[in-house]
Every structure is written in C-alpha cells, then in structure tokens.
N, C-alpha and C positions, 0 to 999 in steps of 0.2 A: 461442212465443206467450205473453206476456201472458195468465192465463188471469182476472184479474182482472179486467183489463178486458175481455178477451171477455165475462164473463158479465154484465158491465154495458151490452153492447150486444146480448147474448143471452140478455135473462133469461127464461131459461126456453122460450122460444117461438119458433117454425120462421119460418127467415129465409131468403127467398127467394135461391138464384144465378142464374146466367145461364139463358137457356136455352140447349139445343142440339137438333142433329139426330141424330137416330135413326133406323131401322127406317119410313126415307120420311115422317118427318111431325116437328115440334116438340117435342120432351120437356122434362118440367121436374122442377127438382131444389130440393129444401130441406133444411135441418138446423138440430140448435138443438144447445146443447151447457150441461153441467148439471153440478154435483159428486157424484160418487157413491162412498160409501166412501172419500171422502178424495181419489178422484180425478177429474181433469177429462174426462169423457165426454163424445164425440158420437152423435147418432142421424142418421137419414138417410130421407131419401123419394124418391122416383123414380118418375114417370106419365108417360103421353105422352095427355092428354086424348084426342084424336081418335081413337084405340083401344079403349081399355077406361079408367071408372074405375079400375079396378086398380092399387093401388101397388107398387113394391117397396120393403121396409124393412129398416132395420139398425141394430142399435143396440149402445151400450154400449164404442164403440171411441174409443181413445187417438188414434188418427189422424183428420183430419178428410179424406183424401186416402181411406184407405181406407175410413170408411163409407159414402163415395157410390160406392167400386168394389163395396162388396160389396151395396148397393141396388138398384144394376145388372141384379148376377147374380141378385140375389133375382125382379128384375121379369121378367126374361129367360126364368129357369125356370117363372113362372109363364104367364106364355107360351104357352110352350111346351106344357104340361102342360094350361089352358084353352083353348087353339085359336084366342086372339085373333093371335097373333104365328105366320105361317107360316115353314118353314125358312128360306125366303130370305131374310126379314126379319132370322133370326137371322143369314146367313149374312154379311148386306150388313148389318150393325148399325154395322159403320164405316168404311161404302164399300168394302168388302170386294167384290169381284166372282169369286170362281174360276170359270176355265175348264175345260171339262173333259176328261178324262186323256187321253183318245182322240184325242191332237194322231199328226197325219201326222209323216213323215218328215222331208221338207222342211220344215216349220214348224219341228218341233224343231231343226233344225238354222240355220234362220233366226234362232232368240230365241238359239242360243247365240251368235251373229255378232254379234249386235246389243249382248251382253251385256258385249262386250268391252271395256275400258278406260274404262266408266260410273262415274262417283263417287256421285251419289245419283240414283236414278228410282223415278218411281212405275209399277204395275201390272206389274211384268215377272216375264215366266215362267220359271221355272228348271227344268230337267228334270235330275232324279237316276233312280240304279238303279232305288231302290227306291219313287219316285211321282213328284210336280210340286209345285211352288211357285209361286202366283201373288201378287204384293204388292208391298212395299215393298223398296229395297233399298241400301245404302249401302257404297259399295267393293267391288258385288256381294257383297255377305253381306245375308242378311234382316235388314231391321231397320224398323221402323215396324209398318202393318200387314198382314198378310197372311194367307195359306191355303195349309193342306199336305194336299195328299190321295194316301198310300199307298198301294199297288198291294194292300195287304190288303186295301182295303174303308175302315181309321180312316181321320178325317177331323179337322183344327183348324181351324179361324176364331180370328184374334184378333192380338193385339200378341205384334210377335216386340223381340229386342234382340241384336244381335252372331251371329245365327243359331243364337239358342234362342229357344222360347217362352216368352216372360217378358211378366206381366202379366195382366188381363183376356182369358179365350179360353172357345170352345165347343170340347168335344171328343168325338165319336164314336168310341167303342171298338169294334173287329172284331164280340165278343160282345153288341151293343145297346143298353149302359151307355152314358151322356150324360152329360158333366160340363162345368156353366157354372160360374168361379169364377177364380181368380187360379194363376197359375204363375208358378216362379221356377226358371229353367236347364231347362226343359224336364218339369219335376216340377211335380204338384201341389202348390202350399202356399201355405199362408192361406186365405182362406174359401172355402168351395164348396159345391155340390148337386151328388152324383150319385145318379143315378136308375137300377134297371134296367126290363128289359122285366117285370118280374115284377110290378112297381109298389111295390116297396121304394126307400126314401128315406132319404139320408141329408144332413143340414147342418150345417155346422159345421167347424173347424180341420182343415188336414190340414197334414203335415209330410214333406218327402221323399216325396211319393205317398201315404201312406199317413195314414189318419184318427187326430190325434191332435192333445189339446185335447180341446176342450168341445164337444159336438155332441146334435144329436137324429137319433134313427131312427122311420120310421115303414112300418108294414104297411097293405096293402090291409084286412088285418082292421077296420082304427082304430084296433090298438097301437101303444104309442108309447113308447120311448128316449129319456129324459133324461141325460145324464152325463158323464164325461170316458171320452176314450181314448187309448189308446196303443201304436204299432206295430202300428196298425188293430185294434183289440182296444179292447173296454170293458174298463176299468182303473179301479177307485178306485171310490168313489160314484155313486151312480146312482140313478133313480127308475123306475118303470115306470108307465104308466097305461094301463088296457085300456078296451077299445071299450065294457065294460060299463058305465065311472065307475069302477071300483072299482081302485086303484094300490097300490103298497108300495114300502118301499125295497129297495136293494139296495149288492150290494158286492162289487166282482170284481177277480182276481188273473190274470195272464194269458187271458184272456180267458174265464173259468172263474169262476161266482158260486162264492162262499164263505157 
C-alpha cells in the first residue's frame, strides 16, 4: 500500500467500511490510519448499534486486515464480560451453529455416509474419538468455519484452515479460561483476551500458546500489568499501577523482578 496516499485519503480520521452481520444483527466497522514513530499505523473500531453502544478497539497495528480482527475480539470479550452478547451469540458470531455431542448411533453413522466423496460443504458433522466437529469442510478436512467440542468439556467456535484452527476463534478451556483472539495451526498467536474464572485478565500478543509481546494484565483488585512478555512470563520493562493510583516501574528477568 501506498502509505502516502493513504494518508491523503486518511487523514487522520475514521473511514467508514462495509457493514456486516454479526451476532443476529448489522455491525459496523471503521479505521483511520496515521504515522507513528516513523511508521504507518492502523487503529480500528467495531459496534453493532442495536446491541450495546459498546465498541471494540485496536490500535497501533501494521496490518489494516489485522486491526479489525483484533477489534473484533476486543468487542467480543467485552461481551462477554458486560452481558450484552449471550453464549450463543458468541457461538453463531459466523453462522456458526454446533450441534450437540450427544448424536445417536445411527446419525453418527449417517453424517459419516454422507461425508463421503464431498469436495466442499457447508454445516457438516464430523464425529472423531476424541469429540465432534460441526462446520465447514473442503476435501472433507475442516476448513472455513466451524466448531470442535471435546469429549473433555473445551470447546472452539471460529475459522478453521486445512483442519487446524487458524484465524479468528472462541475458546473454552476444560479449567474455565476463555480465550477470544487469533490462532495460527491450532496455537494461540497474535492478539488475544484470556480471562479466567478468578477474574484475572490478560491482552495482548501471544506466540506459540504462550503470552509473549507486549500485553497488560489486570486483577479483580484493579491492579494492573503493563509490559512485554516472554515464554508466558513478564520479561523486560514493565509498569505496574495499583487500584490505589499510585504505580512504579519495574524490570523482570525470567519471570522473576529484578
């Protein structure tokens, strides 16, 4: 991209895209895109009016693709979290519909019949050892979108590719950790929220599963983690600000201030 002329058609100020459908109702998407430190930065916005004023935002990304995925998940979590957005809302965010696990005998045995010599279908159920697959599927392998729900209990909504989760997905962990955010081969990476049941928050890069990049953490107390991490560990510089007002820095080496 031209960032020149982008910023002469963006200067400065939030340019409306298309709309789309979401979560049963019309969402709308904007971004503007600006030089920062020498480089060309996007920010991003994400509402779905008839819901909640509520936005989700993101900002400061090289990609103009990824700051409206990661606005997305921003809005998504907040969702989530505020009570405007029910599960299923989350679950069917992109026509997503999972069936559930408790298929009979015969059905099972019916979707695998059916399953036979398909090249691309939508909504089809795939039944493994270890749970069910209901989505997208191309050469019978997952690919577009779909749902995996484990005979554990975890649970995925989202964009599968080549029969990995890659892309935009919700994930319910066995232990009641939720993560909405991007995946790449079935790993976490790139931006995400996970939350657990304890009400501990994290946002921010992750890499191979594990948090690392630049993120914040936040406690039910109202502390709060600014910093970089690495190999899920705060790593490097970092800030802290407590519930009080009152912050410092900080500086950690394996996961260990110094």
């Amino acid at each position: 991209m031209n960032h020149v002329k982008a910023a002469g058609r963006f200067p400065n100020s939030w340019h409306n895209l298309n709309e789309r459908e979401m979560f049963g109702t019309t969402c709308e998407t904007t971004i503007r895109g600006s030089f920062y430190q020498s480089k060309w930065r996007w920010q991003g916005r994400f509402w779905c009016p008839s819901l909640s004023t509520i936005e989700g935002y993101s900002k400061s990304l090289e990609s103009r693709e990824d700051v409206i995925d990661h606005a997305i998940a921003d809005y998504m979590q907040k969702g989530k979290e505020l009570g405007f957005l029910t599960e299923s809302q989350l679950q069917n965010a992109s026509n997503i519909q999972p069936e559930s696990i408790n298929l009979s005998d015969d059905v099972k045995s019916r979707h695998r019949r059916d399953l036979t010599n398909q090249i691309k279908q939508e909504n089809q159920t795939k039944i493994y050892d270890n749970g069910l697959y209901y989505g997208d599927t191309v050469d019978d392998v997952e690919h577009g979108m779909g749902a995996y729900i484990w005979n554990s209990g975890a649970k995925y909504y989202g964009r599968w590719s080549n029969g990995n989760m890659h892309g935009i997905g919700l994930y319910y962990f066995v232990n009641g950790d939720t993560y909405v955010g991007q995946f790449q081969n079935n790993k976490l990476q790139g931006y995400g929220i996970l939350k657990s049941p304890s009400g501990y928050v994290y946002k921010g890069d992750f890499i191979n599963g594990m948090e690392w990049g630049y993120g914040e953490e936040t406690w039910t107390t109202g502390d709060k983690y600014i910093g970089q991490f690495k190999n899920g560990q705060r790593y490097g510089f970092g800030y802290w600000l407590f519930a009080s007002g009152k912050g410092r820095a900080a500086f950690y080496m394996g996961g260990k201030e110094i």
